[in-house]
C-alpha positions as CSV (number, residue, x, y, z in Angstrom):
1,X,24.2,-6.1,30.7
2,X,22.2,-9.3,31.6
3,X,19.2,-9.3,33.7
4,X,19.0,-11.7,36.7
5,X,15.8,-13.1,36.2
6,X,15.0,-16.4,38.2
7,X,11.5,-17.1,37.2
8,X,11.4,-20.7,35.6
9,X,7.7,-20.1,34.5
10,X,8.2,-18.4,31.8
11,X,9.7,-17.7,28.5
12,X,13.6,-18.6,27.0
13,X,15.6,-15.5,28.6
14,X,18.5,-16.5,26.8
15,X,19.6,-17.6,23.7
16,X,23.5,-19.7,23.7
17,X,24.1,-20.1,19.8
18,X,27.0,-22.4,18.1
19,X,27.7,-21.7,14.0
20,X,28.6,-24.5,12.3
21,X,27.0,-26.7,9.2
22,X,24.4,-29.7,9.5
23,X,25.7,-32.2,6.5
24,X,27.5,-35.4,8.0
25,X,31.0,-34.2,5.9
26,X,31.7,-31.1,8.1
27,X,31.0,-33.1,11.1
28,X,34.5,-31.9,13.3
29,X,35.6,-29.7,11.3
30,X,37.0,-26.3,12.1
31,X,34.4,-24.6,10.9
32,X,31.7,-26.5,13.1
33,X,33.7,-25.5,16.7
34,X,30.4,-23.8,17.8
35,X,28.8,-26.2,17.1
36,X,31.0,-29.1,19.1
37,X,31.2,-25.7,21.6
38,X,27.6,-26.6,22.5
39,X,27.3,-30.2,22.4
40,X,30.0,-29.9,24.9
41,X,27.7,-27.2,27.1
42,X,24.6,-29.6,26.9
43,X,26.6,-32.5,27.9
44,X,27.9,-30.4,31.3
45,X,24.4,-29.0,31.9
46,X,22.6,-32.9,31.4
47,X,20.5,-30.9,28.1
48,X,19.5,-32.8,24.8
49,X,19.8,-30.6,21.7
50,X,17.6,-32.7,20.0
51,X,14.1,-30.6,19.0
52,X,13.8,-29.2,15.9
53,X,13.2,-25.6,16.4
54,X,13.7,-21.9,14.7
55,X,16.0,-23.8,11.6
56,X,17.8,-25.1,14.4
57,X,18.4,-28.2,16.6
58,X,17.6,-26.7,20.0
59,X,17.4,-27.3,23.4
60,X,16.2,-26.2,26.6
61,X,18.2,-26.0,30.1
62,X,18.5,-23.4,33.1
63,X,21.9,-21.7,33.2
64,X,23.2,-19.7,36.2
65,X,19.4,-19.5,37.1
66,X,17.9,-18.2,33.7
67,X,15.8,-20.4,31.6
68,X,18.1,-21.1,28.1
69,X,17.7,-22.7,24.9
70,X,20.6,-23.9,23.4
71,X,21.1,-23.9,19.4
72,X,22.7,-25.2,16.7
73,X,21.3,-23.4,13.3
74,X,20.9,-25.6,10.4
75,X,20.6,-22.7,7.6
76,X,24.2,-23.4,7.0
77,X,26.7,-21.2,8.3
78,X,26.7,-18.0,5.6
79,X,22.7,-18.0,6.7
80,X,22.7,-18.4,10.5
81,X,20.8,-15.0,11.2
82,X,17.9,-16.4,9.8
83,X,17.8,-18.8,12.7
84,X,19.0,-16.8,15.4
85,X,16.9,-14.0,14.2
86,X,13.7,-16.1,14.2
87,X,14.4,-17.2,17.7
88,X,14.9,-13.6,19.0
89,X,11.8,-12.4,17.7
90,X,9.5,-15.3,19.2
91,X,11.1,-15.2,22.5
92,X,11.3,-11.1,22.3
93,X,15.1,-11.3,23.6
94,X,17.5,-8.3,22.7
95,X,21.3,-9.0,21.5
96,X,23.0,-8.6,24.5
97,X,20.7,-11.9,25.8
98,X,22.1,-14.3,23.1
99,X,25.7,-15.6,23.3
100,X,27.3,-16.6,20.4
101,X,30.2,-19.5,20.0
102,X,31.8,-19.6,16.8
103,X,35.3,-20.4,15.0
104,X,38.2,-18.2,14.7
105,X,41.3,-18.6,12.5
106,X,43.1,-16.1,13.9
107,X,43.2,-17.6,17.1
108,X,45.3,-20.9,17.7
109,X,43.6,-24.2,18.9
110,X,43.3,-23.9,22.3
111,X,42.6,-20.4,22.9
112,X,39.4,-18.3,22.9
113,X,38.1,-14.9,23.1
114,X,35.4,-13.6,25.1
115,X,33.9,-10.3,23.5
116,X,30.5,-8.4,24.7
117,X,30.2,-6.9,21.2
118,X,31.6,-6.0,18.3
119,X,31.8,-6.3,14.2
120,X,31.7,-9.9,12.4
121,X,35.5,-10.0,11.9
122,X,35.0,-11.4,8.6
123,X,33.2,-14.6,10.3
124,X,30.0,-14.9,8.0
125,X,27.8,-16.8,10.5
126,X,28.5,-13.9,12.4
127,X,27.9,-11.7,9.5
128,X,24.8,-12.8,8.8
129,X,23.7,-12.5,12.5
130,X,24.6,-8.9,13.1
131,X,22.9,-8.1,9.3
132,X,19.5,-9.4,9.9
133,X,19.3,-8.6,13.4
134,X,20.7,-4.5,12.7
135,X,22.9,-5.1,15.8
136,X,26.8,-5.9,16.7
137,X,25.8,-6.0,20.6
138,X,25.9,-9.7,20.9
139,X,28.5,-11.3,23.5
140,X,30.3,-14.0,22.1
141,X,33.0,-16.4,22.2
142,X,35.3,-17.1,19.6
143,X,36.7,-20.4,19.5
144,X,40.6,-21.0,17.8
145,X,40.9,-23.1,15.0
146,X,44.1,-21.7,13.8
147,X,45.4,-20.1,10.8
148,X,46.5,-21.9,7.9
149,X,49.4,-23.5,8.1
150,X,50.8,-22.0,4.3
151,X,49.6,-19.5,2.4
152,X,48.9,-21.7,-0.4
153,X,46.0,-23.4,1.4
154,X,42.8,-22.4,0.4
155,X,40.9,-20.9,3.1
156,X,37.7,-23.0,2.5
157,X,39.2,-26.3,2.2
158,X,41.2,-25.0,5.4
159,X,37.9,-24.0,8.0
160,X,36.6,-27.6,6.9
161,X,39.4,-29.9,7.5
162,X,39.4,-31.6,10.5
163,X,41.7,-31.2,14.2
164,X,44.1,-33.6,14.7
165,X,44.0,-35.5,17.8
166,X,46.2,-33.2,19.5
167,X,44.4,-30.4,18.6
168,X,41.1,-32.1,19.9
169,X,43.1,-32.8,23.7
170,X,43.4,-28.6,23.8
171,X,39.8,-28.1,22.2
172,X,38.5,-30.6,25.0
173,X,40.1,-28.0,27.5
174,X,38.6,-24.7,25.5
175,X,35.0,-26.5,25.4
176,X,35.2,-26.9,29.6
177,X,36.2,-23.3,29.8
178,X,33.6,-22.1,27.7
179,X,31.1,-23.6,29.5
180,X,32.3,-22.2,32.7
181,X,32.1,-18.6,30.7
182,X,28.7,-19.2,29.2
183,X,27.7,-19.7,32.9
184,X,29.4,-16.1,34.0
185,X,27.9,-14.7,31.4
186,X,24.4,-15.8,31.6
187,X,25.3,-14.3,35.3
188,X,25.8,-10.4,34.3
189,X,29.6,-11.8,34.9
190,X,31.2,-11.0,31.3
191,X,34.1,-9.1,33.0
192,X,34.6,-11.9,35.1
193,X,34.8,-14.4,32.0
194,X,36.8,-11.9,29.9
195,X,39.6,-11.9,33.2
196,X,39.6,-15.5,33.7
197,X,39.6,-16.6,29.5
198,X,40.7,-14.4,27.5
């Protein structure tokens, strides 16, 4: 599924996107997993997500030998295709080259799930990726935030309340593993990461 390219000359070759929301009030929150996802990756791989790029704070590293940009799209989460979109066209890279990290309620904290494609599963960043792209053949990793603990919650005010510090000890844990199965990934290796963290 993913080329092995190891020329450093060129262009990005892969894409490694985390949803969330830019204002300082979601800041931790469930809903901004992928984005705490890649702050996590860029601190293991010594990268700076830091440049303003493609609606997006962006940064550029070399993952299992592949040049990479890392992202976290500030169109808001409902409108992250227009980001990732934007990206995929300048760099000419095809789905299956851009890895998504995002939230998942029906997982619990602590768990994720390593897919190589699929449909949105009612995630809108996701959503709006797989509309203005006119493909579901991204890879991506769905991070657990949990479901809500009583019906009554509303599901908004749920996604964007914070982890408690226990929950943030297992996401520690989640964030290491997903960095080890961005890597496999990035590798050709998603059967590999599936096997090992799913």
């Amino acid at each position: 599924m993913f080329g092995n390219k190891k020329s450093f000359g060129g262009g990005v070759e892969l894409l490694v996107v985390g949803l969330g929301n830019p204002d300082k009030k979601y800041e931790n929150t469930r809903h901004n997993a992928g984005w705490l996802a890649i702050d996590a990756i860029a601190e293991s791989l010594d990268c700076k997500v830091d440049r303003v790029k493609f609606k997006s704070y962006v940064g550029e590293c070399n993952i299992a030998g592949r040049k990479a940009m890392l992202m976290k799209p500030t169109t808001y989460m409902n409108n992250s295709g227009q980001a990732v979109v934007e990206a995929m066209n300048f760099y000419k890279i095809s789905p299956e080259n851009v890895i998504v990290l995002f939230d998942d309620i029906s997982l619990d904290v602590g768990k994720m799930r390593i897919r190589s494609k699929g449909s949105d599963g009612g995630q809108r960043g996701m959503k709006s990726i797989i509309y203005l792209s006119g493909s579901d053949k991204f890879p991506r990793v769905k991070i657990g935030i949990g479901a809500k603990p009583t019906p009554e919650w509303d599901l908004a005010d749920w996604v964007l309340s914070r982890f408690s510090d226990d929950e943030q000890k297992k996401l520690a844990q989640v964030f290491e593993n997903a960095a080890k199965a961005v890597e496999l990934m990035a590798d050709g290796k998603i059967d590999r990461a599936m096997n090992l963290f799913n």
